[in-house]
Residue, then its C-alpha position, 0 to 999 in steps of 0.5 A: x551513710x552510717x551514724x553512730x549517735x553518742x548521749x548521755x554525758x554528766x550533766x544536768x541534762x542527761x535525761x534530756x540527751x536520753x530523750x532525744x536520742x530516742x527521737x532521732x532513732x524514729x527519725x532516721x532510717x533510710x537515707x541515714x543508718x544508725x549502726x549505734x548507739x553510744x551512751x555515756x553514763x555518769x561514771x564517763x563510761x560508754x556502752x554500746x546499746x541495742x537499738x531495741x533497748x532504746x526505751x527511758x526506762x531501760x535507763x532509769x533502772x540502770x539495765x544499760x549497765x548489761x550492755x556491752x562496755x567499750x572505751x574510745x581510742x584513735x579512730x574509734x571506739x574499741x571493746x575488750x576481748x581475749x585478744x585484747x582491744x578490737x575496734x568497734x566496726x562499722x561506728x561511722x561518722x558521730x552524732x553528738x547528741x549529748x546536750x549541756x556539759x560534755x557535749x556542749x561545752x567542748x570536752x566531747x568535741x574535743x575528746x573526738x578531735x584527738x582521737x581523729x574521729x568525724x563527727x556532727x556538732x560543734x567543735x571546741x571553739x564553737x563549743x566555748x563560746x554557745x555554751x557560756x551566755x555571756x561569751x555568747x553575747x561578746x560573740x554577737x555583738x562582735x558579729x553585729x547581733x544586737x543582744x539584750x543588756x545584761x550584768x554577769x554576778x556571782x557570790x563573791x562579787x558587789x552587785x550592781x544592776x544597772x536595770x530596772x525590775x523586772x529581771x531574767x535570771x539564769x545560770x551562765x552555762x545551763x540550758x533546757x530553762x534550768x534555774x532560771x527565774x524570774x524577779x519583779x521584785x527584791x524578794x523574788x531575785x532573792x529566790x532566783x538567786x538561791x535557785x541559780x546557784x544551785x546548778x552554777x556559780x555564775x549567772x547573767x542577768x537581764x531586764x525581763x521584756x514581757x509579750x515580746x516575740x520569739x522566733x527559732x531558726x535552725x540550720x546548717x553550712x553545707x560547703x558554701x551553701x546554708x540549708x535553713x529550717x522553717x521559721x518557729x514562733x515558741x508556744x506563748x509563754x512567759x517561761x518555759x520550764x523544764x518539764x516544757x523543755x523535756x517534753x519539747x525534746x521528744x517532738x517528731x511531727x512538724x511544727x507550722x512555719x511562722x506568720x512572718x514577713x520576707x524582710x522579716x524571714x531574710x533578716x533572721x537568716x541573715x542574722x543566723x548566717x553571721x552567727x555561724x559564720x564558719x566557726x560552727x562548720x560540721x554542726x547543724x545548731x538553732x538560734x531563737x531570736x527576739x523581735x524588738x522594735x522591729x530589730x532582730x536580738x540574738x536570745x541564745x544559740x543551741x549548739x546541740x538542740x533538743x532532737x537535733x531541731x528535726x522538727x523543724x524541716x521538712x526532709x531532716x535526714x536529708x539534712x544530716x545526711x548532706x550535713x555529713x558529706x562536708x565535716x571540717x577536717x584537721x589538717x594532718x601535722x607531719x612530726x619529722x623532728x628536722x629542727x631537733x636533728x639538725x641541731x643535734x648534728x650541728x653538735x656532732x652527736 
């Protein structure tokens, strides 16, 4: 099958998105081809790049701007000539490698809806609702997933913390541990705030459980079945920074699969199950989850995780590749104007 991975985007995670299609590039070559590789750079242009061109460097120095520039459109993605618009050949189906704002957040997916091209990710209500914590954990708890307590605030709000100290502060709609901080005491949540509102003018607040255990689970629908990676327990850490998180993205070795129990296994891939559900069909996303009490808590769901979690499975390009074979399809709405044509002959015009 052919694939065209689609990074970069405006976001606070830009580079990350770089990483990780690097990555992805050493990771599919046989099963899947990777005919391009599509960058959007900070001025919402796209460009088309050459595999042998795909080095950090290549970007930081600007040099992608020599590549060639191509613009979307139906069905595709198109470059100027004398003749006018030609179609990019052979772009296939999209990989959505484009992490934070625009591919998270459903403009992308949206974008590519409207131009009825196919690709892997999430789509826009999938989108809407992992990329923003607090609808996150409406969504959740709705669903039975039990979430750690939480209070929304922003500037112009009173604020009330029904919680004692310590706190986790983070924006609401940032990922890869960006301004997120910890506050044991009034001074620090000061400190957290300024950092928060930095990137956002929102952000959820919950009581900081230290020592608790973390578990990351990845996954995808294929038709009914649901194909699962192996279980992660995080480096032990209080809190991941960005550094951790950048260098996290570029993973491509396996990582060993968690000491936990059958009941323990069965009740994350229940939990995952119910918070896929079938909004998330067409994308392969990770859900980290806290162990509390022996209860299963929703931390967060990655709509387009760093790499695309491949490290986390044995056969990754297997994955995509089935992955691929079974996207969601928008039903083709037929425009015929009956309604307005019949009341137009009704008025004998």
């Amino acid at each position: 099958m052919k694939l065209s991975v689609l990074f970069g985007g405006v976001s606070y995670e830009h580079e990350i998105s770089i990483v990780s299609a690097i990555t992805i590039k050493q990771k599919l070559n046989n099963k899947v081809k990777i005919e391009h590789f599509i960058f959007l750079d900070s001025n919402h242009e796209f460009y088309v790049i050459e595999s042998e061109n795909m080095k950090s460097k290549y970007f930081s120095s600007f040099d992608y701007k020599k590549a060639k520039k191509i613009e979307i459109g139906v069905g595709g993605f198109y470059e100027n000539s004398f003749l006018g618009k030609k179609k990019l050949l052979n772009s296939g189906i999209i990989l959505n490698l484009v992490h934070g704002a625009d591919g998270e957040d459903g403009v992308l997916s949206g974008l590519l809806d409207f131009c009825r091209i196919q690709y892997i990710g999430p789509r826009l209500e999938a989108s809407m609702l992992s990329y923003n914590k607090y609808l996150t954990k409406v969504y959740a708890q709705e669903k039975g997933i039990q979430t750690l307590p939480y209070y929304v605030y922003n500037r112009k709000s009173e604020l009330r913390i029904p919680f004692e100290f310590p706190y986790i502060i983070k924006p609401t709609c940032l990922g890869s541990s960006i301004g997120i901080n910890i506050a044991h005491n009034e001074e620090e949540l000061e400190y957290a705030f300024d950092s928060a509102f930095e990137f956002t003018n929102e952000v959820i607040i919950e009581p900081f459980v230290k020592g608790v255990k973390e578990y990351n689970l990845a996954g995808a629908k294929i038709q009914d079945d649901f194909i699962f990676s192996i279980i992660e327990e995080p480096v032990k850490k209080d809190l991941l920074g960005f550094d951790d998180k950048y260098l996290d993205f570029s993973r491509t070795g396996e990582v060993t699969n968690a000491d936990v129990t059958d009941s323990l296994k069965s009740q994350l891939q229940q939990a995952f199950k119910k918070i896929y559900n079938n909004i998330f069909e067409g994308a392969l996303i990770r859900c980290d989850f806290f162990i509390i009490d022996n209860k299963v808590y929703l931390n967060e769901i990655n709509p387009v995780p760093g790499s695309m979690a491949n490290y986390l499975f044995s056969d990754f390009e297997s994955v995509i590749h089935q992955l691929s074979s079974t996207l969601p399809k928008k039903s083709n709405i037929k425009i015929d104007y009956q309604y307005i044509n019949k009341i137009q002959r009704s008025k004998g015009k």
